[in-house]
Backbone as a ProteinNet text record, in pm:
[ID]
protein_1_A
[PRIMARY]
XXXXXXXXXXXXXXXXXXXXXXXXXXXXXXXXXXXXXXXXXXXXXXXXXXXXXXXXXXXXXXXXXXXXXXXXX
[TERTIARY]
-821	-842.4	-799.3	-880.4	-817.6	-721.2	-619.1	-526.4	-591.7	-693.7	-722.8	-774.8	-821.7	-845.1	-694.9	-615.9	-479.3	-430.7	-449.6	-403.9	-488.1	-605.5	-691.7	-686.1	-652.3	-563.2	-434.5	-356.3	-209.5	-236.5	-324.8	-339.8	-405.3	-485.9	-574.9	-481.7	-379	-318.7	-165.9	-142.6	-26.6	-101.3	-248.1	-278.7	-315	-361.8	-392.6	-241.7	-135.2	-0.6	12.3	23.9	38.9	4.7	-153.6	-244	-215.9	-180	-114.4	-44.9	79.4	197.4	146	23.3	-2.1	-72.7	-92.8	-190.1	-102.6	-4.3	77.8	-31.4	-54.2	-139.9	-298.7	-292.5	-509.3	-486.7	-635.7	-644.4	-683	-738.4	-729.4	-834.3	-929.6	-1065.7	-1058.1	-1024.6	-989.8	-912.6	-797.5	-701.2	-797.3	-892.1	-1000.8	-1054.7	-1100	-1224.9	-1106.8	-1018	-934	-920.3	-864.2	-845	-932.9	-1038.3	-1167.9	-1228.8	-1200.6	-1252.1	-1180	-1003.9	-906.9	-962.6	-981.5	-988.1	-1127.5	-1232.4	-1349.9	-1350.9	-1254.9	-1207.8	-1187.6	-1078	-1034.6	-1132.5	-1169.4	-1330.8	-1366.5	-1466.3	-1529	-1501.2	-1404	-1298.1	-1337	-1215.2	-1220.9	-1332.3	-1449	-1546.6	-1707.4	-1688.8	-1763	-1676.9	-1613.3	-1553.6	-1550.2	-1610.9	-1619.2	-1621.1	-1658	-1673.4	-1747.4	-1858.8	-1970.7	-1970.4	-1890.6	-1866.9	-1706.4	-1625.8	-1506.1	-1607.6	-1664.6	-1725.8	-1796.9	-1903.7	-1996.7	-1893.5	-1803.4	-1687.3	-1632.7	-1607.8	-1524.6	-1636.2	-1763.8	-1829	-1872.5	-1891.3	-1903.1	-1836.5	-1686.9	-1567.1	-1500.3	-1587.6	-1542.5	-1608.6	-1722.2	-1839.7	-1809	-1778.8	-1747	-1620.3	-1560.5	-1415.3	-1447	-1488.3	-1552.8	-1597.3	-1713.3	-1781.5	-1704.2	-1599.1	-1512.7	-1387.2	-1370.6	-1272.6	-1310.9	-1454.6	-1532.5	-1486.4	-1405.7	-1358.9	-1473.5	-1460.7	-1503.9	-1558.9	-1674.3	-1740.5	-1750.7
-1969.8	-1847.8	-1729.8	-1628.5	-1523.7	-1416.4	-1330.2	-1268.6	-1167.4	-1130.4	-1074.1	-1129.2	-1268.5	-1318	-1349.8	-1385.4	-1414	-1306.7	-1191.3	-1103.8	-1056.6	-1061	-1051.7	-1158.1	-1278.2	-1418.3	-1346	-1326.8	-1318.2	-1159.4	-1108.2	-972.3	-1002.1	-1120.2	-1131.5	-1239.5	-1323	-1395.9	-1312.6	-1210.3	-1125.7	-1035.6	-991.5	-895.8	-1003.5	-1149.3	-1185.1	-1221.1	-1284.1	-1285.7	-1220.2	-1054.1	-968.2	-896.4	-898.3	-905.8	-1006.5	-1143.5	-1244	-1186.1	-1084.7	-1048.9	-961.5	-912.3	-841.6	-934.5	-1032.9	-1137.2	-1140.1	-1084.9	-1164.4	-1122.9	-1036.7	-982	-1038.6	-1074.9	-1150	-1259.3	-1245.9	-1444.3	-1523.9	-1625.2	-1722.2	-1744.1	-1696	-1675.8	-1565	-1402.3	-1336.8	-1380.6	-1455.8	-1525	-1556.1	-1683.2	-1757.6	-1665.6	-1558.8	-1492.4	-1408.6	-1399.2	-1326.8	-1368.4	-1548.3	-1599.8	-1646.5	-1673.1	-1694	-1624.5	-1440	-1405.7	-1371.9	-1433.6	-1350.4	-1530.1	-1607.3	-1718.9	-1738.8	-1646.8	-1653.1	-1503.1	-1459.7	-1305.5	-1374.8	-1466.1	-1558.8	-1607.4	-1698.2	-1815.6	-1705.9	-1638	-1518.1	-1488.3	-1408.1	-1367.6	-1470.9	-1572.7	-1674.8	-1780.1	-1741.9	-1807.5	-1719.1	-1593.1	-1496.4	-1427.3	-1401.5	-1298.9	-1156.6	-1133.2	-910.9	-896.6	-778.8	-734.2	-781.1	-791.5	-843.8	-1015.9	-1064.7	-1240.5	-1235.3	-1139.1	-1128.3	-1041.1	-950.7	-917.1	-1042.8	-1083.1	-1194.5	-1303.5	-1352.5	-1415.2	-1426.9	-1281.3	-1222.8	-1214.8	-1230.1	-1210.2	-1307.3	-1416.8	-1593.5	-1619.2	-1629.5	-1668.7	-1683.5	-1481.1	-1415.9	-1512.5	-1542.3	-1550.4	-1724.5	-1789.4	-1956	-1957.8	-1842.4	-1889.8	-1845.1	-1708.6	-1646.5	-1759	-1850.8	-2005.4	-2088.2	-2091.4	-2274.7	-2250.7	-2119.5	-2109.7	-2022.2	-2052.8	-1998.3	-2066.6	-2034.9	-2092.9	-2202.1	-2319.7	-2410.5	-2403.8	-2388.2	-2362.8	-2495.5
-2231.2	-2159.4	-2245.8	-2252.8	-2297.1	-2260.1	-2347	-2266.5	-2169.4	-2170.1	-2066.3	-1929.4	-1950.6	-1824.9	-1759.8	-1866.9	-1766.9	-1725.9	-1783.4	-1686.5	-1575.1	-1574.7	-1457	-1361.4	-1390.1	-1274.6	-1231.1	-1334.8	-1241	-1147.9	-1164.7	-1111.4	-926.6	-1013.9	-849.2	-766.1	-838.1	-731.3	-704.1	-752	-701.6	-571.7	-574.4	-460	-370.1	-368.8	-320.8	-228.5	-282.9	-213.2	-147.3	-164.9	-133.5	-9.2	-17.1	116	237.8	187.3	324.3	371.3	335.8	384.7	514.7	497	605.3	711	709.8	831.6	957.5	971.2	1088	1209.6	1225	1358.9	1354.8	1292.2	1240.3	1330.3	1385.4	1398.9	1304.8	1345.3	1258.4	1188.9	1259.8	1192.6	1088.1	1061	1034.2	912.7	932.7	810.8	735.6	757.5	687.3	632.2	654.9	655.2	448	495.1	406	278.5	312.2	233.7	150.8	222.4	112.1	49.6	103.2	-45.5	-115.1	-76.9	-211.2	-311.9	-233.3	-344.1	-397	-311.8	-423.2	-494.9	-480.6	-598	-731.3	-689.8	-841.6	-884.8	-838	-834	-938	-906.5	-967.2	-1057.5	-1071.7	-1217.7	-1313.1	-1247.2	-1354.5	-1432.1	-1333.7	-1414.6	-1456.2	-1366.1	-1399.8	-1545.2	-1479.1	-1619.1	-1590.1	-1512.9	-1480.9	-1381.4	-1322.2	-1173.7	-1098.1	-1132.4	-1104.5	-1022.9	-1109.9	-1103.8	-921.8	-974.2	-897.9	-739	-715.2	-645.5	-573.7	-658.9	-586.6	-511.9	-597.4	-562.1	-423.9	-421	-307.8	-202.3	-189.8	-89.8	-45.8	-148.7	-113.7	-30.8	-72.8	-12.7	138.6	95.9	268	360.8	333	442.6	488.2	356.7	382.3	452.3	452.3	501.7	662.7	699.4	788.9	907	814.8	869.8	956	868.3	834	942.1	1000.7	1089.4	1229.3	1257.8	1341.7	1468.3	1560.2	1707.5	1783.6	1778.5	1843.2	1969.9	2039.8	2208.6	2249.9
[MASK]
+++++++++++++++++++++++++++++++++++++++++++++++++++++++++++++++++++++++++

C-alpha cells in the first residue's frame, strides 16, 4: 500500500469511529444504513483509490446496509 493510501485508511476508519459515537439515538436500521457506507467508504478508498471509488463505495454500502437491516413484517 502506499503512504498515501494508509493515510487515507487510517483517516476513513478514525471518522468512521467517530461517527458511531453519535448512533445512540438511531435505530437499527439507520445504524446499518451508517455503517455500510462508512465500510463501503473504506471498500472504495482502498480499492478504488480516489474520490470517485470512496464515494461509489459509500453509496453501495449505504444502500446494502439500508437492505440488510430493513424491519421484518
Amino acid at each position: 500500500m502506499k503512504t498515501t493510501q494508509h493515510i487515507a485508511f487510517s483517516a476513513s476508519i478514525a471518522a468512521l469511529l467517530l461517527g458511531l459515537g453519535g448512533c445512540a439515538g438511531m435505530t437499527a436500521q439507520e445504524k446499518g444504513t451508517a455503517i455500510g457506507a462508512g465500510a463501503g467508504a473504506i471498500g472504495g478508498a482502498v480499492l478504488g483509490g480516489g474520490t470517485l471509488g470512496t464515494l461509489g463505495g459509500a453509496a453501495v454500502g449505504g444502500v446494502i446496509g439500508h437492505e440488510v437491516t430493513k424491519p421484518k413484517q
